[in-house]
VEXDREN-2710 file (C-alpha; in Angstrom, 1 decimal):
% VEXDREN-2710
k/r/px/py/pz
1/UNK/0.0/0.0/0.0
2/UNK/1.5/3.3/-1.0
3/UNK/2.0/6.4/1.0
4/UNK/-1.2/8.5/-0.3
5/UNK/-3.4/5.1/-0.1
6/UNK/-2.0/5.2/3.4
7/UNK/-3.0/8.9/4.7
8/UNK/-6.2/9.0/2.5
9/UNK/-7.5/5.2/5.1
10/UNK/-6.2/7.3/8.1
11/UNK/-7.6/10.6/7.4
12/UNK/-10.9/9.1/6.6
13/UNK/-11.2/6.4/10.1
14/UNK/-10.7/10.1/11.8
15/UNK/-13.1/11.7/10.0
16/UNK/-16.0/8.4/10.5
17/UNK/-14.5/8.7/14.2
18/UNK/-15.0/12.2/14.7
19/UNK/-18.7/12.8/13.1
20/UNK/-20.1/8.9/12.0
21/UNK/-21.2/9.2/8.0
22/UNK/-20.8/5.9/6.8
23/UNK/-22.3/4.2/3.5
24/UNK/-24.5/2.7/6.3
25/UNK/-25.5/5.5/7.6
26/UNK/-26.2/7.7/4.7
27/UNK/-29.6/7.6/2.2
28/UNK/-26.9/8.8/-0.3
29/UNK/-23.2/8.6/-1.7
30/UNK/-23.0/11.3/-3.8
31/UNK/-25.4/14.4/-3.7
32/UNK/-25.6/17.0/-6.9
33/UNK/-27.0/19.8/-6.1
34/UNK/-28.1/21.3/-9.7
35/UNK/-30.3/20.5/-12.6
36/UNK/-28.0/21.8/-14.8
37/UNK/-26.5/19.3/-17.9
38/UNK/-23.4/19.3/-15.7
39/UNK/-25.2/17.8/-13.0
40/UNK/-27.1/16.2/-15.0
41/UNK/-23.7/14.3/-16.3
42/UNK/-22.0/14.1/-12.8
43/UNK/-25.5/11.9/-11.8
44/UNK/-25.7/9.7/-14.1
45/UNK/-21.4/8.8/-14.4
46/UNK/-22.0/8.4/-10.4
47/UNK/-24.7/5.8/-10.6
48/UNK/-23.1/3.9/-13.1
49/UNK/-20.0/3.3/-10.8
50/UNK/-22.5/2.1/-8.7
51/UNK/-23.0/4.7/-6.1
52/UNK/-26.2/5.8/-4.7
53/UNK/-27.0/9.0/-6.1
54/UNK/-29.7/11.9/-5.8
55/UNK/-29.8/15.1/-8.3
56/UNK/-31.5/17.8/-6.7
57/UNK/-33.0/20.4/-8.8
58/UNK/-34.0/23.6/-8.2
59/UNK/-36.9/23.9/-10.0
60/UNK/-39.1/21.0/-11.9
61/UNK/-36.8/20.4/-15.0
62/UNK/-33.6/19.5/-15.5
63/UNK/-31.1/19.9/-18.2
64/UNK/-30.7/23.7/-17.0
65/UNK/-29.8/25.7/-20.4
66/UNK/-29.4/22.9/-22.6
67/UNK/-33.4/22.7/-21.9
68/UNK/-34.4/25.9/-21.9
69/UNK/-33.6/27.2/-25.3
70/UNK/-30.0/27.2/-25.1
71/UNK/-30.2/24.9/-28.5
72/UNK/-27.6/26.3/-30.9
73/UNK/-25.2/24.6/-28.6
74/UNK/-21.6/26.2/-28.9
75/UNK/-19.6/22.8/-29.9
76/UNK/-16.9/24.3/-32.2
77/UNK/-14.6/21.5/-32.3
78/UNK/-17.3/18.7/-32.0
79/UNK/-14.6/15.4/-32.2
80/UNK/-13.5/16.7/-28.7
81/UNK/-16.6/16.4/-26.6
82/UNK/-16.5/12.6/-25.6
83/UNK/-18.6/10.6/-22.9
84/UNK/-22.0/11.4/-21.9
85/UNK/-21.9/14.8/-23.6
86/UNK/-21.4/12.6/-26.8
87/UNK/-23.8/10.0/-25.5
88/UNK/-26.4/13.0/-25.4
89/UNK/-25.8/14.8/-28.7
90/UNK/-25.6/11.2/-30.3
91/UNK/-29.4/10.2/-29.4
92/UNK/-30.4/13.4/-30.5
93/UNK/-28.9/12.9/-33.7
94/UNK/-30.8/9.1/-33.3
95/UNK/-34.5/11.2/-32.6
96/UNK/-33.8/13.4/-35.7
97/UNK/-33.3/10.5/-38.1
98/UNK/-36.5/9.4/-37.5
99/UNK/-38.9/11.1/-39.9
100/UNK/-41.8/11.5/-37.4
101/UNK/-39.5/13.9/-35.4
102/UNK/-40.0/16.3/-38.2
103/UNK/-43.6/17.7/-38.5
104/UNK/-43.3/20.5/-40.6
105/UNK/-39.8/20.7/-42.5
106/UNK/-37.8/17.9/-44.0
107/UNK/-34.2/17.6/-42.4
108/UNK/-32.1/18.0/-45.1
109/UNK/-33.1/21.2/-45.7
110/UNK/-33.1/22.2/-42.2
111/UNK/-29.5/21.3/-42.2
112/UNK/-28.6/23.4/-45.5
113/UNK/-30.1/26.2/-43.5
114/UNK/-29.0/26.0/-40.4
115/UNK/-25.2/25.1/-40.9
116/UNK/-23.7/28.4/-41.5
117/UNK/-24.9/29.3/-37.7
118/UNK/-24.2/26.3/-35.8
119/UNK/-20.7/24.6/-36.7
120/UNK/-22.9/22.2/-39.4
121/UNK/-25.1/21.2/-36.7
122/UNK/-24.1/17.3/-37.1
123/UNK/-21.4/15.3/-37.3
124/UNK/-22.9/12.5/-39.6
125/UNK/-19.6/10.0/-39.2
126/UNK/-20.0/10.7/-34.9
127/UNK/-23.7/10.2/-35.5
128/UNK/-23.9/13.2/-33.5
129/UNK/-25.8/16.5/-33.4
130/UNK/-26.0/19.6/-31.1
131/UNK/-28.8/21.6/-32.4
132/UNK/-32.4/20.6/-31.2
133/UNK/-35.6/21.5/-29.7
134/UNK/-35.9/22.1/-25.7
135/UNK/-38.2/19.4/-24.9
136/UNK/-36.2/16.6/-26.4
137/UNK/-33.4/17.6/-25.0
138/UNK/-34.9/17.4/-21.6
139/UNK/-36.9/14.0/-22.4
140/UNK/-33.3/12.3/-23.4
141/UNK/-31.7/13.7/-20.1
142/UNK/-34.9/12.3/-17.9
143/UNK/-34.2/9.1/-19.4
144/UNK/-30.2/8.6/-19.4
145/UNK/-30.8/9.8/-15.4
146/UNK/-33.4/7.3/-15.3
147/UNK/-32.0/4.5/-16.9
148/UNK/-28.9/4.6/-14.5
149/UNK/-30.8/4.6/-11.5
150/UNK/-30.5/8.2/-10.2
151/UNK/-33.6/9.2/-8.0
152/UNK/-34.4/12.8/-8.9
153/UNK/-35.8/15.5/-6.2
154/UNK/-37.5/18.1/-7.8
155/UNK/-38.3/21.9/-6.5
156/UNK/-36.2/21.8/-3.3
157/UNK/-34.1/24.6/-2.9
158/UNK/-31.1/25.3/-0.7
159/UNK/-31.8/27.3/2.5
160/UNK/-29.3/30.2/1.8
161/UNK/-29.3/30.9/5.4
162/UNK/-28.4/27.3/6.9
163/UNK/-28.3/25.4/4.5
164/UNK/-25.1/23.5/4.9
165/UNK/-24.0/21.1/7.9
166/UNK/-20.1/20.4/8.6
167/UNK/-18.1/18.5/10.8
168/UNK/-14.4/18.7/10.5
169/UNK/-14.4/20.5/7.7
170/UNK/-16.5/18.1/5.4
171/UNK/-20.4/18.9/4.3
172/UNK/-22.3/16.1/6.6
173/UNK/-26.0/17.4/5.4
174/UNK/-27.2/20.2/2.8
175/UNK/-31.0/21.1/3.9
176/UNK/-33.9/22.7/1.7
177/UNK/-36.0/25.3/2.5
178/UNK/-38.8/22.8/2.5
179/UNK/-37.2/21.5/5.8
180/UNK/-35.9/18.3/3.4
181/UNK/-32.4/17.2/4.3
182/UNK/-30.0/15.2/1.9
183/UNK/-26.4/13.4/4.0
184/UNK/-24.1/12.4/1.5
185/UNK/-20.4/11.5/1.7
186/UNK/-19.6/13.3/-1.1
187/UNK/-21.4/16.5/-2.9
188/UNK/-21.2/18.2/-5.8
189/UNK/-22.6/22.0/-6.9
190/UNK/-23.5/22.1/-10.3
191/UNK/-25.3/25.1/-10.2
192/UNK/-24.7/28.0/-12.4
193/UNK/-24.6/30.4/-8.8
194/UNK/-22.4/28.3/-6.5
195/UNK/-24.6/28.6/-3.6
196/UNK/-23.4/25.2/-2.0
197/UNK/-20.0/26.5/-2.5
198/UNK/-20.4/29.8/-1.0
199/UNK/-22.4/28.4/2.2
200/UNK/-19.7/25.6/2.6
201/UNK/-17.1/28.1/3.0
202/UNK/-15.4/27.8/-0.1
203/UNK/-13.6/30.5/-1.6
204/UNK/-14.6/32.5/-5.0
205/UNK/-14.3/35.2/-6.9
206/UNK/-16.8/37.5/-8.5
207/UNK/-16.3/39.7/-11.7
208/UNK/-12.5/40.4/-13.1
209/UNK/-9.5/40.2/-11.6
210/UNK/-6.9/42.7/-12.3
211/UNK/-4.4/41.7/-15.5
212/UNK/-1.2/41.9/-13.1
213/UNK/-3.2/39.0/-10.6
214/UNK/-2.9/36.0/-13.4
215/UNK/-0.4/37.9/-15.9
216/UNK/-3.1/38.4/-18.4
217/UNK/-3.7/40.5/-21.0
218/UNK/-7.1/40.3/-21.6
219/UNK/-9.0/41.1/-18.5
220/UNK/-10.4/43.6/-15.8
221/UNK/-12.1/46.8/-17.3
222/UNK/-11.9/46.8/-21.0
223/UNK/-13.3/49.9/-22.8
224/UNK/-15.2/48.9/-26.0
225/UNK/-15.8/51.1/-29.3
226/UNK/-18.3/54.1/-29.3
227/UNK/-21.9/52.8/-29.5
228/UNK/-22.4/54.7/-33.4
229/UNK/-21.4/54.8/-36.3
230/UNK/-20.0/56.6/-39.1
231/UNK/-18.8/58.7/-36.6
232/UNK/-21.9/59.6/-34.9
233/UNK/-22.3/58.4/-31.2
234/UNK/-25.7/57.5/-29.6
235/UNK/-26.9/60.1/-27.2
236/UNK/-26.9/58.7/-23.4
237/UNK/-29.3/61.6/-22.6
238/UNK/-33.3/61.0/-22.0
239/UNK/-33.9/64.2/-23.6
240/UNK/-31.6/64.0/-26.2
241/UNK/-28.3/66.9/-26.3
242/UNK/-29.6/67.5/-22.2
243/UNK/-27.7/66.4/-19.9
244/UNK/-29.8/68.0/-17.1
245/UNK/-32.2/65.6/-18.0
246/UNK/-30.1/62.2/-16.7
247/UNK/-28.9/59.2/-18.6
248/UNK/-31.2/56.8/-19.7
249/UNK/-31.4/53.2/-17.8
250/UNK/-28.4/51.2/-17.5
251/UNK/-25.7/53.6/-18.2
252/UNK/-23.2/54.4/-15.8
253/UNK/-21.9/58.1/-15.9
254/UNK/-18.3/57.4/-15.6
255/UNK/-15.7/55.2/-15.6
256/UNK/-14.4/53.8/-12.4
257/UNK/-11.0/52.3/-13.2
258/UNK/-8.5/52.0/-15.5
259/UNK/-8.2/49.8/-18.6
260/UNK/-7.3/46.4/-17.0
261/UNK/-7.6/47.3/-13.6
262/UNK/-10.4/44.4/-11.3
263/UNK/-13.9/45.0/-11.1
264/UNK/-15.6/42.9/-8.3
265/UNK/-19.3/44.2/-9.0
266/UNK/-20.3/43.9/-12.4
267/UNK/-20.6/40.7/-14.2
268/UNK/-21.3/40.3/-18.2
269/UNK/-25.2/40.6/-19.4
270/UNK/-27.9/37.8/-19.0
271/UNK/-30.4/36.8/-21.1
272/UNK/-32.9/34.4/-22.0
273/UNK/-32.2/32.5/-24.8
274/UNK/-36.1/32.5/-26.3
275/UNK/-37.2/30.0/-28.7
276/UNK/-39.6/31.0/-31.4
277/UNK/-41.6/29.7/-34.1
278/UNK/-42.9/31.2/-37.4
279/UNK/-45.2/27.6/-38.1
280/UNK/-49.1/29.3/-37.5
281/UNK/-50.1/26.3/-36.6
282/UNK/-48.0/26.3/-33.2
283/UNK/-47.7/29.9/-33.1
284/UNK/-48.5/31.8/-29.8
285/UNK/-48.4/35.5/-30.7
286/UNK/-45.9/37.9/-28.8
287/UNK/-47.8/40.4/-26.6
288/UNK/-46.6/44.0/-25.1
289/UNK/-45.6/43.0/-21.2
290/UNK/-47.6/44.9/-18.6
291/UNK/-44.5/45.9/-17.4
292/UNK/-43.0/47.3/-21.2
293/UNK/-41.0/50.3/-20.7
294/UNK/-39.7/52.1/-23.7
295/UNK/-36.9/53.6/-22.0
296/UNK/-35.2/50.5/-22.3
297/UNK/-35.2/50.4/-25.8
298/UNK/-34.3/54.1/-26.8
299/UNK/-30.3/53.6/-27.2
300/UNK/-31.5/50.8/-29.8
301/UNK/-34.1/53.3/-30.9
302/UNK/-31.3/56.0/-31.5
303/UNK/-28.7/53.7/-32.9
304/UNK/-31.8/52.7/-35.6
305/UNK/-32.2/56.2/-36.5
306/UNK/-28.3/56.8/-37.3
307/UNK/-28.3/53.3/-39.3
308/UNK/-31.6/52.7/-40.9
309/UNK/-29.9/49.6/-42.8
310/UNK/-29.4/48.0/-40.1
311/UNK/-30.9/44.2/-40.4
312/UNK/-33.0/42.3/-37.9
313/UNK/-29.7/39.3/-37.0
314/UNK/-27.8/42.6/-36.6
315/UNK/-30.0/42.9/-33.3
316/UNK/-30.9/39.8/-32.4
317/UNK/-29.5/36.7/-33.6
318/UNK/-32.5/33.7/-34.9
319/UNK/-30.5/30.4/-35.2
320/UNK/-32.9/27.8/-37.2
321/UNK/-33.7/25.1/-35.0
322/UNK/-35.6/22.2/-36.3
323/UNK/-39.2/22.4/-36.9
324/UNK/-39.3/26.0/-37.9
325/UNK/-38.0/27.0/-34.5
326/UNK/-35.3/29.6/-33.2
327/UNK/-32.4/29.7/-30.5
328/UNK/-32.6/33.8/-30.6
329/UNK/-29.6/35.1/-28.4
330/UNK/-28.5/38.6/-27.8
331/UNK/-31.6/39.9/-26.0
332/UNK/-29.2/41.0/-23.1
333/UNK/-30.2/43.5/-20.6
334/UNK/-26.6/44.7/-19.7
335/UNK/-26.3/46.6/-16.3
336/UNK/-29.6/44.5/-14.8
337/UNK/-27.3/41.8/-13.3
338/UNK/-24.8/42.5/-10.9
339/UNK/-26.6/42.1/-7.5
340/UNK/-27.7/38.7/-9.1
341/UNK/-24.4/36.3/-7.8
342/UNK/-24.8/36.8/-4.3
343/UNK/-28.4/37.7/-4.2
344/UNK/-31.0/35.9/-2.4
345/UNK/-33.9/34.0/-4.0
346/UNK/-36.3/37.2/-3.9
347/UNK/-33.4/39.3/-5.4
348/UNK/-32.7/36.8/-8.6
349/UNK/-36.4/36.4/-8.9
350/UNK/-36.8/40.4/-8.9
351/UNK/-34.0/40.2/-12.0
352/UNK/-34.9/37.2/-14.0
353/UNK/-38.6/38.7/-14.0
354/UNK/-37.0/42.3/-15.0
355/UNK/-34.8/39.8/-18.2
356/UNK/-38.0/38.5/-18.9
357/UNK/-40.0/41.6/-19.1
358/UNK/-37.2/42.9/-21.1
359/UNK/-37.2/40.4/-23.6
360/UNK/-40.6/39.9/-24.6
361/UNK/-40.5/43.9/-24.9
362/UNK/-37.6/43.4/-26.9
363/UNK/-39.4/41.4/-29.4
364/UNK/-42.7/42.9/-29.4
365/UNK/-40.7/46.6/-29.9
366/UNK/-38.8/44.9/-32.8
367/UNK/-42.2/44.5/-34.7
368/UNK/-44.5/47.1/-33.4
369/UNK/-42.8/50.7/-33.0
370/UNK/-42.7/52.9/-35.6
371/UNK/-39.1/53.9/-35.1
372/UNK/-37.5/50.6/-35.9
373/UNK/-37.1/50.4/-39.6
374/UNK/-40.2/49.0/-41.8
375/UNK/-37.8/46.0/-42.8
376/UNK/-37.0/45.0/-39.5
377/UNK/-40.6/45.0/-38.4
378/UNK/-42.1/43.1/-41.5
379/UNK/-39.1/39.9/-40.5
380/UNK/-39.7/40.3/-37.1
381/UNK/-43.4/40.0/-37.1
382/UNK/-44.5/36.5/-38.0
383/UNK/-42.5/35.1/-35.3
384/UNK/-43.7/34.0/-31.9
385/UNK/-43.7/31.6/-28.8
386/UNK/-44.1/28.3/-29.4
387/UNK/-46.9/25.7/-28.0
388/UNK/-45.0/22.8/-28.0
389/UNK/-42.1/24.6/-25.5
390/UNK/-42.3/25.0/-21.8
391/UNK/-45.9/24.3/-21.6
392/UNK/-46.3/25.4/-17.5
393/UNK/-44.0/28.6/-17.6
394/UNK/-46.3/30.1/-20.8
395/UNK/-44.2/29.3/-23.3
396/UNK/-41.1/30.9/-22.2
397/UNK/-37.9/29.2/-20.8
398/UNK/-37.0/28.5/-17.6
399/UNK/-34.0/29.1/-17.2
400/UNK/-32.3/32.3/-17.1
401/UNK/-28.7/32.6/-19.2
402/UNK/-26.8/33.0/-16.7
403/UNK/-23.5/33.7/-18.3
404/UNK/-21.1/33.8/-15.2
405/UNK/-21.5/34.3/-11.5
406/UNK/-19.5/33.2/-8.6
407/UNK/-16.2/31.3/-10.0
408/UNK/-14.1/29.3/-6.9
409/UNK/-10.8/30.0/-6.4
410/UNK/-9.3/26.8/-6.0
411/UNK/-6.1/24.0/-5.8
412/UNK/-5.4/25.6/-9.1
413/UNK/-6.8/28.6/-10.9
414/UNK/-7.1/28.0/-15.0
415/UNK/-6.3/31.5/-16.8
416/UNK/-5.4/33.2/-19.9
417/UNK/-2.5/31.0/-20.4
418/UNK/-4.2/28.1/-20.1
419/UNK/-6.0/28.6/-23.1
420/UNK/-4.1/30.9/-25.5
421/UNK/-0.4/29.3/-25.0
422/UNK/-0.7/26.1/-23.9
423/UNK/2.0/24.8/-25.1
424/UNK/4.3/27.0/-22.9
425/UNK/2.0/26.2/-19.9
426/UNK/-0.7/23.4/-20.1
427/UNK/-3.0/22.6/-17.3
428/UNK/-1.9/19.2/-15.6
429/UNK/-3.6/16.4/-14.7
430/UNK/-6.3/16.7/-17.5
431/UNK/-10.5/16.0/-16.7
432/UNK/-11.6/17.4/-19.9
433/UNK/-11.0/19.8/-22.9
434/UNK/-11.8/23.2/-23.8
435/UNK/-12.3/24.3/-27.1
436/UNK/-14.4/27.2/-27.3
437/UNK/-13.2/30.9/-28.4
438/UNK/-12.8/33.9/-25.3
439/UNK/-15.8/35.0/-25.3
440/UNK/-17.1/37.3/-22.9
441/UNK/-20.5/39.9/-23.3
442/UNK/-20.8/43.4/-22.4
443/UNK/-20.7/44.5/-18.9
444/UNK/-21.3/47.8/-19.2
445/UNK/-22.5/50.8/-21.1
446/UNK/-20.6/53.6/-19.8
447/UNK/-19.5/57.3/-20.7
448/UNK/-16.3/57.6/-21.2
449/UNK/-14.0/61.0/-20.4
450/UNK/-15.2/62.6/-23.7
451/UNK/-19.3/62.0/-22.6
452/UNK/-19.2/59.7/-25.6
453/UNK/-21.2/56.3/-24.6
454/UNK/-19.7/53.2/-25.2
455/UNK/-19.7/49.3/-24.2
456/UNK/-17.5/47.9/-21.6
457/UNK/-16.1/44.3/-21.0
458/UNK/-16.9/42.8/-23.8
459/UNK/-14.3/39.9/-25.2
460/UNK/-13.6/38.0/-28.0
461/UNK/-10.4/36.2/-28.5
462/UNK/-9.2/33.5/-30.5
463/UNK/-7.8/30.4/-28.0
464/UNK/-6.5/26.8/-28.8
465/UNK/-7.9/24.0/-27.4
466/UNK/-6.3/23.4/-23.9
467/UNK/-7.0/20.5/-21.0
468/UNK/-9.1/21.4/-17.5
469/UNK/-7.1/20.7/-14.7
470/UNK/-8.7/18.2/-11.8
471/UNK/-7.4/20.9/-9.6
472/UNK/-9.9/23.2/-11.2
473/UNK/-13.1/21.4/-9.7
474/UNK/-11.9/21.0/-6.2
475/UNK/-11.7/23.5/-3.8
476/UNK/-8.5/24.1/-1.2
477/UNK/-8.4/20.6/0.6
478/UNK/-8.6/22.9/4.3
479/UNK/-11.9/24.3/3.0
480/UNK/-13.8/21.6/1.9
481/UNK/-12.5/17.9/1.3
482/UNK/-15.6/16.5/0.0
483/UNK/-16.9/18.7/-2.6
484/UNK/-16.5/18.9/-6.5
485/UNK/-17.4/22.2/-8.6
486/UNK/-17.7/21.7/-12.1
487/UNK/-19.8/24.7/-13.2
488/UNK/-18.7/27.4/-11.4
489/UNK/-14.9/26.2/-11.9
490/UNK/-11.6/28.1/-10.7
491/UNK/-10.5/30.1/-13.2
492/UNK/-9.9/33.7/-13.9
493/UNK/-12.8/35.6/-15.6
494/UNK/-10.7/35.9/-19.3
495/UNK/-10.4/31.8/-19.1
496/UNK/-13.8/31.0/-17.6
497/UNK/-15.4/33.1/-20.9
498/UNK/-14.1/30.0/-22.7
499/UNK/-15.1/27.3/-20.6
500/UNK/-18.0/28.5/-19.8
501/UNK/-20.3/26.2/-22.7
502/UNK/-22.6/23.2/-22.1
503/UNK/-20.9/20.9/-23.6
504/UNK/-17.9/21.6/-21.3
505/UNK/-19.8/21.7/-18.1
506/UNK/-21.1/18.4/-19.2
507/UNK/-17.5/17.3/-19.8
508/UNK/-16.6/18.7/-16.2
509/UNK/-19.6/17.1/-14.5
510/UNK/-19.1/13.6/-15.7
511/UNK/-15.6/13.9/-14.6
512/UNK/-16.9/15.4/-11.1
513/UNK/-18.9/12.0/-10.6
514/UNK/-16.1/9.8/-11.2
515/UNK/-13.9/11.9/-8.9
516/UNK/-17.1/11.2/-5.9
517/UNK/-17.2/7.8/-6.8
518/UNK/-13.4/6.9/-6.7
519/UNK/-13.1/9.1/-3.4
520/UNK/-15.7/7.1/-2.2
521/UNK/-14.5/4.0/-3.0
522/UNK/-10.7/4.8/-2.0
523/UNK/-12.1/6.4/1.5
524/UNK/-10.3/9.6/0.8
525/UNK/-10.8/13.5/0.1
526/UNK/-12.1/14.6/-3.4
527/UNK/-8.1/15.9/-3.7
528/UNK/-6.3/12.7/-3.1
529/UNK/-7.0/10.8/-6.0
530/UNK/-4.0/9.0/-7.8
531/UNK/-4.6/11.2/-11.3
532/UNK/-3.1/7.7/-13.1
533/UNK/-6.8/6.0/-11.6
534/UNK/-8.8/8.7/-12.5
535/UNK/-7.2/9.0/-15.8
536/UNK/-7.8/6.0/-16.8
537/UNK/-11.4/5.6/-15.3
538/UNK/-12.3/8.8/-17.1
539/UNK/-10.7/7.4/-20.7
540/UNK/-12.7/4.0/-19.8
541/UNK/-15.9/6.5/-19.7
542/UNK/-15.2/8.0/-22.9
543/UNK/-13.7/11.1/-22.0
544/UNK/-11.1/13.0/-24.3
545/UNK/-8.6/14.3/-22.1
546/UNK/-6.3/16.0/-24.7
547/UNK/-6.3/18.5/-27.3
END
């Protein structure tokens, strides 16, 4: 028996001596907090080595934003997404050969297109495909957590207040606001906020970190172009040319720090990802919101009237999706968001309704006010909710986009290196790979020292693909020995705007439930794995562990 094998026996019998959680003992192994595809993933690759598993979502779905509209799903470099990501994308491509899938367009077409917006949409030799409709994604998810055994517990939501229970430094019990409790010997938080990780004393990060903190080049405040053009700016005023009269909503008067210096408040724009529908015959028209306020939309309003030409995917982008469907991104409220991380329940409610509000006014504005260019209103107008998606939320996702929150600062801290030069620097001891571009949306809109109004924080970089260290998912080993974070992952804001897609945070939660389930079975801290075990128990699962 070698030396780690050694300390990892002893430090567990203290730990069972100290506070008694034994498999005996516990309803549970592993415990995922988070319907999200990542938990979704580290479920299901629990289970099926055997462990006695409960997901615990938030709300009554699961799937998180791979089921609520998120279905132009950004997969660049498809041949790099193994295991049960590939698994997933594979039976979709599996319910799409069948004809009956497609009621009112013929696939072949779809896919001519479609392919110019969504990396081809298939891989025909992987038998794989990543674009899709909301509610077969979630009914293949229900069934791959179904089929390996994982019992489900639906609308129970951490108690923000005490919701954690430790004993010598390990989570012993996570309890609901219902009053439900779930013990587990090992947990994981695949939430998009991180609100297991926060309560269990873990530490994070919120917003940008300075450039000098990683050596990065790329991150903290980042003034963007002049919102204009052809050398005319958009006025920030709400009586146009009068200042006296304040800025509009969402604008911030100045700027508070220097090119590259941290921001710890703001965080880049949410949205929801809407899906519509032009098919009449599953059409559910787009009404003004009680709560429409034209405000919102007067810097688009002014930016319209400098640039009449401008066309409707300009705006707002509608990716195809089959059966005459839309993933429509870019209806981001920037500036609604930043009390959103560390908010309570009533607080994120208060902004998802505000996103939601906004983006239905968004739509209906695009094809109603007189101001927005004739063309843009006559595309815009025959499209609309549709009946088939999120039946008991009317018609509208459930699931907030949210883009970036809390990020843990753990054993090891991916960054801008990680994914632009990795050959100089690669992560070790690989779980998964990234693929996807820096990407990172507005922050911001902001007046800079001339009073001209611009955008700030916004990202896009190319990067290569890079490996996600192990030591990215666990926190410090004195904070928390027995809990894995694979959505809200260490890394600096520049590298997270990469990681940051489904497909990854799949990638990151099936390795998450391997790491449980070898902990478990070796009697040792999430962070004492032999990485030759794991390696080769995540390779045995079909994960891709190298560029």
């Amino acid at each position: 028996m070698n030396y780690l094998m050694t300390n990892c026996l002893s430090f567990f019998a203290v730990t069972l001596l100290a506070a008694p959680v034994c498999r005996a003992q516990a309803p549970y192994e592993v415990c995922v907090y988070g319907e999200t595809a990542s938990g979704v993933s580290a479920a299901i690759q629990a289970a099926r080595m055997g462990k006695r598993v409960v997901l615990v979502s938030t709300n009554a779905h699961v799937g998180g934003m791979t089921t609520s509209g998120l279905t132009a799903t950004d997969i660049n470099r498809n041949t790099l997404i193994g295991g049960i990501a590939r698994e997933f994308y594979g039976q979709l491509y599996a319910w799409y050969e069948n004809p009956d899938a497609w009621r009112c367009q013929e696939r072949e077409a779809f896919f001519v297109a479609s392919q110019k917006r969504t990396f081809t949409g298939k891989n025909d030799a992987l038998k794989i495909q990543w674009v899709y409709e909301s509610h077969v994604g979630e009914k293949i998810q229900r069934a791959m957590l179904r089929d390996a055994g994982v019992e489900l517990a639906l609308n129970e939501r951490l108690d923000l207040e005490r919701g954690v229970e430790k004993g010598d430094g390990r989570i012993r019990r996570i309890k609901m606001e219902s009053g439900r409790g779930f013990a587990a010997q090992v947990f994981i938080d695949a939430t998009y906020e991180g609100d297991l990780m926060a309560l269990a004393g873990v530490s994070y990060t919120v917003g940008r970190e300075a450039n000098s903190q990683y050596g990065e080049s790329l991150n903290g405040v980042r003034l963007n172009p002049v919102i204009g053009r052809e050398g005319k700016s958009v006025d920030p005023y709400v009586v146009e040319g009068d200042p006296a009269s304040g800025l509009l909503p969402y604008i911030e008067p100045r700027v508070w720090a220097k090119d590259g210096e941290a921001d710890p408040r703001r965080v880049q724009a949410y949205c929801y990802r809407l899906t519509l529908t032009d098919d009449p015959a599953n059409r559910v028209a787009i009404e003004r919101p009680a709560a429409y306020d034209p405000a919102l939309y007067e810097v688009l309003a002014r930016m319209l009237q400098i640039s009449p030409e401008t066309q409707l995917q300009e705006i707002i982008t509608l990716t195809p999706m089959p059966n005459r469907k839309t993933d429509t991104n870019k209806l981001n409220l920037i500036g609604a968001n930043y009390e959103y991380p560390e908010g309570d329940y009533a607080t994120r409610q208060r902004i998802g309704q505000r996103h939601r509000d906004f983006a239905l006014g968004m739509l209906w504005f695009l094809a109603h006010d007189q101001r927005v260019p004739p063309h843009i209103r006559a595309e815009m107008k025959p499209w609309g909710l549709p009946r088939d998606e999120f039946p008991d939320n009317g018609h509208f996702p459930y699931q907030l986009y949210v883009r970036e929150a809390r990020r843990m600062v753990g054993e090891y801290v991916m960054s801008e290196k990680n994914c632009r030069r990795v050959d100089s620097e690669p992560a070790s001891e690989s779980i998964g790979v990234g693929t996807y571009m820096l990407d990172s949306h507005q922050f911001s809109r902001v007046l800079d020292h001339d009073a001209k109004l611009r955008y700030e924080g916004g990202l896009a970089g190319k990067s290569v693909s890079y490996p996600i260290s192990y030591r990215s998912i666990t926190p410090k080993r004195d904070e928390c020995p027995n809990l894995l974070v694979p959505v809200c992952v260490s890394a600096s804001h520049v590298a997270y705007s990469s990681i940051r897609m489904e497909p990854v945070y799949m990638v990151l939660g099936q390795s998450a439930g391997a790491i449980a389930s070898l902990a478990i079975d070796h009697r040792c801290d999430v962070q004492q794995l032999d990485y030759s075990e794991l390696k080769q128990t995540l390779l045995d699962a079909g994960q891709i562990l190298q560029p």
